[in-house]
C-alpha positions, 0 to 999 in steps of 0.5 A, spaced: 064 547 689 064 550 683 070 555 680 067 562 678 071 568 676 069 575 676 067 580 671 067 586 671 062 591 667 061 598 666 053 600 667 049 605 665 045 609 671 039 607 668 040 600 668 044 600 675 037 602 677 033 598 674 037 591 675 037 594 683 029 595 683 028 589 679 032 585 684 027 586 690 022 582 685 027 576 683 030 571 689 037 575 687 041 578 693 041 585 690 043 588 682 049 584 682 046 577 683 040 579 679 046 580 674 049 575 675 044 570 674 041 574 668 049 573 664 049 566 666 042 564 664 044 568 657 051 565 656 047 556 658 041 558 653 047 560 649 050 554 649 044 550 648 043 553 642 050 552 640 050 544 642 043 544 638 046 548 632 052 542 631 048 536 632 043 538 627 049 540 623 052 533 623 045 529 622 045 533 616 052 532 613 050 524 616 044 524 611 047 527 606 053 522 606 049 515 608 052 511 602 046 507 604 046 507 612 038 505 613 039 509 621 035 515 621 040 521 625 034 522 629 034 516 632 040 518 636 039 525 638 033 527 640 030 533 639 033 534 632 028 536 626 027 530 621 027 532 614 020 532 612 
């Protein structure tokens, strides 16, 4: 089972309100949950952006730095824009 912690955050009344009446819509058991799930999706986009950020950053330092390697940085990640 995976570990979690709490967080507690101070809202607005509005944004109370608006997390309770979006709740209803989405598959959250109430404005925490919707919270909840709204703060992990951002925190995992965030670190996905992150990952990327770094690998594009070493296949750059790699390219710059091949003192004569014929293997393309792309070809070993995936998803990494090859220079043009």
């Amino acid at each position: 089972m995976a570990r979690s912690e709490t967080l507690s955050v101070r809202l607005d009344p509005q944004t109370r309100r608006i997390l309770a009446e979006a709740a209803g819509t989405h598959e959250a058991a109430g404005a925490s949950a919707l919270a909840r799930d709204i703060l992990e999706r951002w925190a995992s986009e965030t670190l996905a952006a992150q990952t990327r950020s770094g690998i594009e950053r070493a296949a750059a330092y790699i390219r710059e730095h091949s003192d004569g390697w014929d293997d393309e940085p792309g070809d070993f990640f995936p998803g990494i824009a090859k220079p043009e």
